[in-house]
N, C-alpha and C positions, 0 to 999 in steps of 0.2 A: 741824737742829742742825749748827751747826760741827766741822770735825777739831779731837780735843780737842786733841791734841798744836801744835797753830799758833795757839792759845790765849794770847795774851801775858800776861795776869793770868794765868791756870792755873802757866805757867813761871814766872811772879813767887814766884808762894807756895811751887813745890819748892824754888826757889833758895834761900827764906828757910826754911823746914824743913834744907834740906842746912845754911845757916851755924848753925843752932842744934843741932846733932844730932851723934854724935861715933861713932869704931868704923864696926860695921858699915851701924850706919842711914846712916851717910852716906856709904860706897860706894853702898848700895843708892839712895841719893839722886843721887847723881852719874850709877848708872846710868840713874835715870828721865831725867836730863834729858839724855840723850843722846837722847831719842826726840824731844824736842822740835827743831819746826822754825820759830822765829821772829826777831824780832826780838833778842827778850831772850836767845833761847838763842846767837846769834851774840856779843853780846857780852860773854857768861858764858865762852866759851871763848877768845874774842879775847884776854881778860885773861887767860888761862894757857896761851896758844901756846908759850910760852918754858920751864916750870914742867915737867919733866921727868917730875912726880909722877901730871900729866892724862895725859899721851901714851895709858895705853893706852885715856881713856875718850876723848879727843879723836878716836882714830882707829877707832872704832864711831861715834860722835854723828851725826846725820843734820844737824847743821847748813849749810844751802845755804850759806853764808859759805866754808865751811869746806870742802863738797865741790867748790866753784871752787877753793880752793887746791890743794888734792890732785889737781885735773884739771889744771893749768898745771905741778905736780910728773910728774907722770904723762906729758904731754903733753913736757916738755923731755927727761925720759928716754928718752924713743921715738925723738926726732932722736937724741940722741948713740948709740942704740943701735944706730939705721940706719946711723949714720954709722961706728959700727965702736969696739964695747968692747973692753976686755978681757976673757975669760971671767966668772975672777969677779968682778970688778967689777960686773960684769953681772946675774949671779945675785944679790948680794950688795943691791944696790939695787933687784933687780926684788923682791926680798923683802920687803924694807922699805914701796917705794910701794906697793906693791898691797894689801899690809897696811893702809895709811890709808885706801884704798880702800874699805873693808866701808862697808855702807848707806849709803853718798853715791848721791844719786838728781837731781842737777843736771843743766839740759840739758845745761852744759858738759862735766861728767862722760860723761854719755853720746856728747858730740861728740868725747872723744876716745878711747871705746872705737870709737866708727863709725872714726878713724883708726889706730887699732892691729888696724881688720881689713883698712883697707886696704892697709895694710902688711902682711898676715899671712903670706906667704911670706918675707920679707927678715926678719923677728924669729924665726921657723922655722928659718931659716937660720941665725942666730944662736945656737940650741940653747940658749935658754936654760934652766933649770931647776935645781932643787935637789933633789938625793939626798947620799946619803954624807955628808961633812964639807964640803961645799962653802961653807957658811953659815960665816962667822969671827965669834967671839965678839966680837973688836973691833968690826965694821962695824956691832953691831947694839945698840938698847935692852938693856937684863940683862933686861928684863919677856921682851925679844921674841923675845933668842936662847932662851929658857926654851922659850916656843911652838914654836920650831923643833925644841928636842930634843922638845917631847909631840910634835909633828907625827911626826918622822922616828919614834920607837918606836910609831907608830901605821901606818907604813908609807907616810904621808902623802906619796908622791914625786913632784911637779907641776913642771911645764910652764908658760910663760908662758901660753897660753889654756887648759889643764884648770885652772888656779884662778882666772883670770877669769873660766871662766866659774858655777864654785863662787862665786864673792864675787857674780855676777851674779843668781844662782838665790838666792843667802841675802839679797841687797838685795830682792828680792822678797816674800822669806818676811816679814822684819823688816816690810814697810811691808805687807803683805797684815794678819799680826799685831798690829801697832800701829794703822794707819787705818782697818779695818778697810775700808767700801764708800768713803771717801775716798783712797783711795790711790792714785796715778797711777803709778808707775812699769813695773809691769806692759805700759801704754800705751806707754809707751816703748821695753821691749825690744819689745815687738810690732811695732816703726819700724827697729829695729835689727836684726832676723829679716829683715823685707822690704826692707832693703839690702842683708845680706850672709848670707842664709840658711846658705852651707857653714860661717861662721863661726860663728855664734849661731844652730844649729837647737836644739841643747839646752836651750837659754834660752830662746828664743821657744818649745818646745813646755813648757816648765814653766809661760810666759804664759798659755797659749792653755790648759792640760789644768787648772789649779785652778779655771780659771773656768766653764768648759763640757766636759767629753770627749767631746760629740760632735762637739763643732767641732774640737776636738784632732785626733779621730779622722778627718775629712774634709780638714785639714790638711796633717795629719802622715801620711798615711798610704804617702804614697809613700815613708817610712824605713824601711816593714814589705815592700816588694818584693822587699829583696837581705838577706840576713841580715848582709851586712857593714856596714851602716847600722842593723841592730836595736840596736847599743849606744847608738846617740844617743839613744832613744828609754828605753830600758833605762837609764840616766844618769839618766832621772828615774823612773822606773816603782817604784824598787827601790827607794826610798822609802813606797811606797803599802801601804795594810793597810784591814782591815774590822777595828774594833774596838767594843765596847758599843755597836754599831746606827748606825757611821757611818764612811764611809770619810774614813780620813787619811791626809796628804800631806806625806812628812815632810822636811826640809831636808838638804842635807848636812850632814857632823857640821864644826863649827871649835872652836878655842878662844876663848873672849875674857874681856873684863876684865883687870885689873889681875894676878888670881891665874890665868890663863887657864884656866878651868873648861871642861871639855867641855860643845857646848853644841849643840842644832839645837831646828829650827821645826817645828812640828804644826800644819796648816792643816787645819781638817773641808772635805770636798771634796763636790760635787755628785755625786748618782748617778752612779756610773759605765757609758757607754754597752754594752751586751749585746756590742759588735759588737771592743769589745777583749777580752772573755772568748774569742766566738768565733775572733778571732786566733790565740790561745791553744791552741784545741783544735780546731784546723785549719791556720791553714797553718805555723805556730810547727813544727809535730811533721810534716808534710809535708816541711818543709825539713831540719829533722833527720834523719830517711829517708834522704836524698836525700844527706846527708854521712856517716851513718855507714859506710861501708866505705872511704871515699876520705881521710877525715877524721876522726880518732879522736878529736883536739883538741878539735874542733870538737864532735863528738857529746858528750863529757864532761861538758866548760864551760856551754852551750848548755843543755843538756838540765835537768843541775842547774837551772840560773839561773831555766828555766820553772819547772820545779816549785817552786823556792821559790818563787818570786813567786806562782804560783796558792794556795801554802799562806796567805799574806797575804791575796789578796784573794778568799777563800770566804768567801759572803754567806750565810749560812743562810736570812735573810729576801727573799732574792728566788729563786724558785724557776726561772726563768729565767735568774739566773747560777750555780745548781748544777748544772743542767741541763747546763750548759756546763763546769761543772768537772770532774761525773764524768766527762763525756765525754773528755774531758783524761786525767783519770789512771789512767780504764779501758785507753788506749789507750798512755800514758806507762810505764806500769807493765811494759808487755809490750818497748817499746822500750828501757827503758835501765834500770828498778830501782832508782833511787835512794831511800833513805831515808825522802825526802818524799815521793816517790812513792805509797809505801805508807803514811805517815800521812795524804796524803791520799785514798785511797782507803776507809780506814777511816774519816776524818772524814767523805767525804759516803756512807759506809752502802753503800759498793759491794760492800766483802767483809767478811761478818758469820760466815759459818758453811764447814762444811767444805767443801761442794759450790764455793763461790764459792773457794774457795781452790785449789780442786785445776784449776778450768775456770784458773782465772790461770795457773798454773804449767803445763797441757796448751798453753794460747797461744803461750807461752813458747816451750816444747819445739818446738812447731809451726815459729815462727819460725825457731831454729837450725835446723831440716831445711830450712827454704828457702832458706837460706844467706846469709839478710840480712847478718849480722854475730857473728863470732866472741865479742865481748864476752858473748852474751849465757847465755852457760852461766854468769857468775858470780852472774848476778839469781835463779839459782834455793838460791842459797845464805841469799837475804835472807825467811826467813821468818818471820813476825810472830811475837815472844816471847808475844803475849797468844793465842796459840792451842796448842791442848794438844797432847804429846806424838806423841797418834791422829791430830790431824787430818794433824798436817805431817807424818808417814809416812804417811798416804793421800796427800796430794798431789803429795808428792818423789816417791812409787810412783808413782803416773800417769805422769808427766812422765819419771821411770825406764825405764817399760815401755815410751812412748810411741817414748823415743830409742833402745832399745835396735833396736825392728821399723825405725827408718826415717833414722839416722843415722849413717853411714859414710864419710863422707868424711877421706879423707889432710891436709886443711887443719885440721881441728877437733881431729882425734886427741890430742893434748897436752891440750886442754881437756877434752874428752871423757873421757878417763883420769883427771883430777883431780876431775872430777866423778864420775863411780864408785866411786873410791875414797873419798872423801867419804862419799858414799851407803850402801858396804857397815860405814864405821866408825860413820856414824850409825843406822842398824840394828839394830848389835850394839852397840849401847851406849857407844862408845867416842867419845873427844873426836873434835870433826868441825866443820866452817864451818858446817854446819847448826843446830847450838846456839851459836854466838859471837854477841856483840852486834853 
């Protein structure tokens, strides 16, 4: 069976649905045949290139016609760009093109991102990007400066390649969702990784990770060696979830259409390989160790970022990746206390009763005597609201007595004191960090 979308009769008959339909059906009409890639869909839009009213469906449409033009617009912006903008000018029309840009999947298109990487030091240098007011009302469509303000109150602050390579990863999403096993562009950033890997790892590891994660994982794996390389990888990861018995893979968020609707991709993804759980809950929390006293930033950020992302992808039905998760947040819980932390430790059944709750908090206490990291006297403030009054004054007591025989140090003392005092208000009753959410 044919891709339906390249189906020239199939595009015949939305076209003629869209001219007899009125309101909403024929947005919704316009937007189907922006999926379309044929013949007919070229010259559906060719006749309203000019028509101000297509723009914002013109500039989604996957019309090959169409993503050659926007690659020779893209392509003549790069030279004047090399050759030396104005700031915002600069900004101002790298906002514009790259916006027409979305799901054009042209070899062309693609030959001129291969040349905006090999330029990618000289447009670096260039600084381009849009935060603040930098975007002028005038320079742009009404539709598109609209986009720009959801963007900017969305905190959306990009750079000429972080939204290339978002428009890169969402041309994907789109033709993975629409083509479904016909889809070729995938193939293509996979050409465009193995030309200029520093520039498009994040995009060739979104290629490579919806279609197999094990090959992702033997890939990509040298991004998980240095933790200063874990975001490229974390850029798509952060997306991912186990939901009603299947892991999904979700796109970055954009606006589009005409009313610019918030909008992203849900790909169902192949089992995910055991060996990025075990990342997870080994060397992920290894390298956290390894920063938290020298790196507080780091341990904060980092740490969080794990735990969400393990609270997305606990699999109840593979007993081999919860295997791997308690081990994660038995271990996670002791290092840094985050919120998630401790949801996920309850989710995978780690701590049910008093005993398991009191052994977490003695860990705890263990830890601050070893003198890993000062932070960690606040983790004993975070105890679970679903457990009762007795238990969490058995535990906070452990972990009390524990510090009081074996922790003295002139470094902690501030914490140490705040944490007492804590202790002797939540005891007697009185408002304390021990009862706050």
């Amino acid at each position: 069976m044919a891709n339906f979308y390249e189906n020239e009769a199939e595009c015949e008959k939305c076209i003629k649905l869209w001219n007899s339909s009125a309101g909403k059906k024929k947005k919704l009409y316009l937007e189907e045949l922006c999926r379309f890639k044929c013949k007919a869909a070229d010259a559906f839009w060719r006749d309203r290139i000019t028509d101000e009213r297509y723009l914002p469906y013109i500039m989604m449409c996957r019309s090959e016609e169409f993503s050659d033009y926007c690659s020779g617009r893209l392509s003549d912006y790069l030279d004047r760009l090399i050759d030396g903008m104005e700031y915002r000018d600069a900004a101002n029309e790298a906002f514009f093109v790259l916006h027409a840009c979305f799901f054009k999947e042209s070899d062309k298109m693609m030959s001129v991102y291969a040349k905006a990487a090999r330029n990618y030091k000289k447009i670096i240098k260039a600084g381009v990007s849009w935060s603040s007011d930098i975007i002028m009302q005038s320079s742009q469509p009404p539709f598109l400066y609209q986009r720009y303000l959801a963007e900017r109150e969305q905190n959306c602050e990009n750079t000429f390649f972080t939204f290339l390579t978002d428009i890169i990863i969402l041309t994907m999403a789109n033709a993975v969702e629409t083509d479904g096993e016909y889809e070729t562009v995938t193939d293509k950033v996979k050409e465009l990784y193995e030309m200029y890997p520093d520039v498009f790892a994040e995009a060739g590891f979104f290629a490579y990770f919806i279609k197999d994660t094990a090959a992702a994982y033997d890939k990509f794996s040298y991004l998980l060696e240095d933790p200063a390389t874990y975001p490229r990888v974390f850029w798509v990861m952060d997306g991912l979830s186990y939901e009603n018995g299947k892991y999904i893979q979700g796109s970055p968020t954009y606006f589009g259409g005409a009313d610019n609707e918030r909008r992203h991709f849900s790909i169902v993804m192949p089992e995910i390989d055991i060996r990025w759980y075990k990342f997870f809950a080994e060397k992920a929390l290894d390298d956290t160790e390894r920063f938290t006293v020298t790196d507080p930033f780091f341990f904060g950020v980092y740490l969080r970022s794990f735990s969400v992302q393990m609270i997305e992808m606990l699999n109840p039905d593979n007993e081999a990746a919860m295997e791997q998760s308690r081990k994660y947040f038995r271990r996670s819980a002791v290092i840094g206390g985050n919120p998630a932390d401790f949801a996920g430790l309850l989710q995978c059944g780690c701590i049910s009763d008093r005993q398991e709750l009191t052994e977490l908090c003695l860990d705890i206490a263990k830890r601050i005597c070893r003198g890993k990291q000062r932070y960690c006297y606040h983790i004993l403030f975070h105890f679970y609201k679903e457990f009762s009054r007795e238990d969490k004054l058995a535990a906070a007591g452990a972990a009390a007595e524990y510090l009081r025989e074996n922790e003295h140090s002139e470094r902690l003392e501030p914490y140490r004191s705040v944490f007492f005092e804590q202790y002797e208000a939540f005891v007697n009753e009185e408002e304390s960090f021990f009862e706050s959410e």
